[in-house]
C-alpha positions in Angstrom: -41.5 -22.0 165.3 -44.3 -23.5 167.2 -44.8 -23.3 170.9 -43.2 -27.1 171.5 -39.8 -26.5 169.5 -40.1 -22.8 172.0 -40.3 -24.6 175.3 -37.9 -27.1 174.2 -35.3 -24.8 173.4 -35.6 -22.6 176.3 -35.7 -25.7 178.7 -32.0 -26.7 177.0 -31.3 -23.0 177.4 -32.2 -22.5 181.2 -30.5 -25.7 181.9 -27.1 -25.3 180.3 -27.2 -21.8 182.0 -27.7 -22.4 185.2 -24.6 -24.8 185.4 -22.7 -22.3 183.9 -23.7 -19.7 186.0 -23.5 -21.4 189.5 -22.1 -24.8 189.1 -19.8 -22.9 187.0 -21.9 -24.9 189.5 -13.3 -33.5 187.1 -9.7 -37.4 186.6 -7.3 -35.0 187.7 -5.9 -32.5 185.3 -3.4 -30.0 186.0 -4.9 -26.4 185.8 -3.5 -24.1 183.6 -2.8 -20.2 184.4 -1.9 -17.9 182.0 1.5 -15.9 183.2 2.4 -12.3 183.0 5.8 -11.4 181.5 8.8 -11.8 183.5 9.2 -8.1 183.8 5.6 -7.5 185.6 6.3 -10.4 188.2 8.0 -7.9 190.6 5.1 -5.7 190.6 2.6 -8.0 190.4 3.7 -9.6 193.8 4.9 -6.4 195.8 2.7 -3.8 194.9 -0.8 -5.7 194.1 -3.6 -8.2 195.9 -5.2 -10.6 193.6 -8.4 -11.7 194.8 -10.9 -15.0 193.7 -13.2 -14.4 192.2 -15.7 -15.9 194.1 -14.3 -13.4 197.5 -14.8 -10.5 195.2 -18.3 -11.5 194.2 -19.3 -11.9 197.4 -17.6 -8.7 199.0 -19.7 -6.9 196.6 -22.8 -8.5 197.4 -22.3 -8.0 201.0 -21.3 -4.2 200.4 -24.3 -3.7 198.3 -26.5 -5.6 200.7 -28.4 -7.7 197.8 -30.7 -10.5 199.5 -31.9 -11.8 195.9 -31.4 -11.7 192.5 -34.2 -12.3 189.7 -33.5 -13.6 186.4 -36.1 -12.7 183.7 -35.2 -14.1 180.3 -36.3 -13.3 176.5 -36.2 -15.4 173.4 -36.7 -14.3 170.2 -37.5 -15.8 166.8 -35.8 -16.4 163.8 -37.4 -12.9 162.8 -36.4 -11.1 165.6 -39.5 -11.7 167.3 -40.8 -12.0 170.7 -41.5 -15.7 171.3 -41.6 -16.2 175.2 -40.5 -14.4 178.2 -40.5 -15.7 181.7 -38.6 -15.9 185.3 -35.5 -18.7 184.9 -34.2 -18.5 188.3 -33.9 -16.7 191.8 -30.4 -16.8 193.6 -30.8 -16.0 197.5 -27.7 -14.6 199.7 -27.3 -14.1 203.4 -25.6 -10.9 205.0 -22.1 -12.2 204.4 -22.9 -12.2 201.1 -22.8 -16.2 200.4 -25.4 -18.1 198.3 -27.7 -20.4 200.5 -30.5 -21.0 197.9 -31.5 -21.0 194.0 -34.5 -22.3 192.4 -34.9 -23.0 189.0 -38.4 -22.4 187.3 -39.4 -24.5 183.8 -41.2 -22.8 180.7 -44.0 -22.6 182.6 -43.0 -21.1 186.2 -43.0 -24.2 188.1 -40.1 -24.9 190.4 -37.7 -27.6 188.1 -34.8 -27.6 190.6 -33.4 -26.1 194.0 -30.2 -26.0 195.0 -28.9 -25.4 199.0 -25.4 -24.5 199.5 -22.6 -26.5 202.3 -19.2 -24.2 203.3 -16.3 -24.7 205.5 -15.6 -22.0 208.3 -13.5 -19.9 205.3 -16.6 -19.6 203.4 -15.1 -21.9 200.7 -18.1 -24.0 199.3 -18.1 -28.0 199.5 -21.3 -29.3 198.6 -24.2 -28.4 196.7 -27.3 -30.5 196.9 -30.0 -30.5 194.1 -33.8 -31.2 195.0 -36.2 -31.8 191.9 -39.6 -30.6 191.2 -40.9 -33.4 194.0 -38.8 -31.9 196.6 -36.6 -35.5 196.4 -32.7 -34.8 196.0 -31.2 -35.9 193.0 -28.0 -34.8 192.8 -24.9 -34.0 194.7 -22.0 -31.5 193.9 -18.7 -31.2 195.2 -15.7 -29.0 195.0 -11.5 -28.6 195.1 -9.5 -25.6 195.4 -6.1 -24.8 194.6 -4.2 -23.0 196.8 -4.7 -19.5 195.9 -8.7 -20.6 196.7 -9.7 -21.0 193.0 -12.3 -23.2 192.3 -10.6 -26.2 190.0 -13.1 -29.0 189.7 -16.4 -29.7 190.2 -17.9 -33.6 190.8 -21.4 -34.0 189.9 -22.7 -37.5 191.7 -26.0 -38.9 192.1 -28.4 -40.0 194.5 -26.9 -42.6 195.5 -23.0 -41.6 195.1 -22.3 -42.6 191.9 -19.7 -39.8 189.7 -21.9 -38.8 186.5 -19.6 -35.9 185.6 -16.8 -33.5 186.2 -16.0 -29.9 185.3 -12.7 -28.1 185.2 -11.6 -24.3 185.5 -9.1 -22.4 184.3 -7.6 -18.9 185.4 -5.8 -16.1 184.6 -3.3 -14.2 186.2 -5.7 -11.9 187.8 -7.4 -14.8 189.1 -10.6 -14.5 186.5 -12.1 -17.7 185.2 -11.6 -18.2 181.5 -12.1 -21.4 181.0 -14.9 -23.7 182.5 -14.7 -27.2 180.7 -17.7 -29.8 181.3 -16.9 -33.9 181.2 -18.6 -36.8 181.2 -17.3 -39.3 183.8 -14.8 -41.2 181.0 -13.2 -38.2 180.2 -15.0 -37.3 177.2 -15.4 -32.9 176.7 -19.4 -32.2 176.4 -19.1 -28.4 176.6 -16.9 -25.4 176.6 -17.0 -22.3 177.9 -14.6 -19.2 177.3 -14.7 -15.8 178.9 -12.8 -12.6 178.2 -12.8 -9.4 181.0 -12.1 -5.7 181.1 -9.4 -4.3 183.1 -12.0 -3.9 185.9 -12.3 -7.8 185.8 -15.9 -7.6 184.4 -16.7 -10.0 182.0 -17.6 -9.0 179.4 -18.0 -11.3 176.4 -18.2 -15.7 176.8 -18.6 -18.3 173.7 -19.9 -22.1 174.3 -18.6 -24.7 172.7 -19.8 -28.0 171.9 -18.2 -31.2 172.2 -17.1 -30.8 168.3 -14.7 -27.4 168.9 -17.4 -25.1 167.2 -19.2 -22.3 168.3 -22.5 -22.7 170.0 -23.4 -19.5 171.2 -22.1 -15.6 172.0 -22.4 -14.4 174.9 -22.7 -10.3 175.8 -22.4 -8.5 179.5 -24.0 -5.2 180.7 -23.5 -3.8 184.2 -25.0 -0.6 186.4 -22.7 2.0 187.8 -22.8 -0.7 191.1 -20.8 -3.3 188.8 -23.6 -6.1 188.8 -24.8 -7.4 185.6 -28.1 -6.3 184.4 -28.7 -7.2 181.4 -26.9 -10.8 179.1 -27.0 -11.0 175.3 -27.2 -14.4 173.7 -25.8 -14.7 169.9 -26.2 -17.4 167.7 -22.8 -18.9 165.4 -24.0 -16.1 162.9 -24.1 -13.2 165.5 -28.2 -12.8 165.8 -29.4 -11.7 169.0 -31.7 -14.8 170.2 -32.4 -14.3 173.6 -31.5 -12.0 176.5 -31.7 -12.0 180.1 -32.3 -9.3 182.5 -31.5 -9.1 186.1 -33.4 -7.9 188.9 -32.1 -7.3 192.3 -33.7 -7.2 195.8 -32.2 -5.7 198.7 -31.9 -6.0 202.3 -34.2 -3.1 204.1 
């Protein structure tokens, strides 16, 4: 593999990733939950508070004080080799735990992208804006939520206000995203993502998808005894570890 095929792959990599991770930051479709049986309901309702995910993410990074978090990625050859390392991406968080700034870094460590962060006064987000490498915004995103507060869709427009795509998310019963579907603006599925959680609501496995139904990639958590994710796996279709990503936190003093 020579360095050029390396750097391309990792760019495709760092990009699809960071829309899954935050973007994760479209026409209407009805969102789908999947139901406990009828016998549960009763308890489900009287006896237990179901949370978004998005309040219990940031109740834990208010409790645990993080200010940043670092994340350093590996890839690795067809022989299992070390082929290039480097820093992907720093998420920043203010004291009530909400995210106010990421910046994306290309192959080589420059800044690619920068995102800043709009919310109501419920801390529910409603805009994202996205600067490129000149510092000159490019790209706009916007969200809905149903009535629980899950995120449903997501509207990607462009510098001038013009939809380019749409993505959709799916929940469970616990309120834990499972599904996170990507569009292009005529309706068209681009990507797929699937997730699967413990009974802690960690997740712990996801797959991509491509626009033909097969399987892109594997996708395997690790967390500390805090509950934040420290270390993701990625798996090709034939289940060989090709990359990994560790996570490094910084802490308000």
């Amino acid at each position: 593999m020579n360095h050029r095929n390396i750097c391309s792959k990792l760019s495709k990599y760092i990009s699809l990733l960071f829309i899954f991770y935050f973007i994760s930051c479209a026409p209407s479709k009805e969102t789908r939950y999947e139901t406990k049986p009828k016998e549960q309901k009763s308890k489900f309702e009287t006896s237990k508070v179901v949370k978004t995910m998005e309040v219990r993410e940031r109740e834990l990074i208010k409790k645990l004080n993080i200010a940043a978090v670092d994340r350093i990625y590996f890839e690795y050859n067809s022989n299992g080799q070390l082929a290039n390392k480097g820093k992907i991406s720093t998420v920043e968080y203010n004291q009530k735990g909400l995210l106010t700034r990421t910046v994306i870094f290309d192959e080589k460590g420059k800044v690619q992208n920068r995102f800043e962060y709009k919310y109501d006064n419920k801390g529910f987000r409603i805009e994202s804006l996205r600067y490129d490498s000149q510092n000159n915004f490019d790209k706009k995103y916007t969200y809905e939520y149903d009535e629980a507060g899950n995120k449903i869709k997501s509207t990607r427009f462009n510098s001038k206000g013009k939809a380019e795509k749409y993505y959709l998310y799916d929940y469970d019963s616990d309120l834990n995203l499972i599904s996170d579907e990507w569009y292009d603006i005529n309706g068209d599925l681009e990507y797929k993502i699937k997730n699967e959680y413990d009974d802690a609501g960690n997740k712990k496995f996801s797959n991509s998808y491509g626009e033909d139904g097969k399987l892109n990639y594997k996708y395997v958590f690790k967390y500390d005894d805090k509950m934040n994710v420290i270390e993701e796996q990625k798996f090709d279709d034939e289940e060989k570890l090709v990359g990994i990503i560790q996570y490094l936190y910084k802490y308000n003093q």
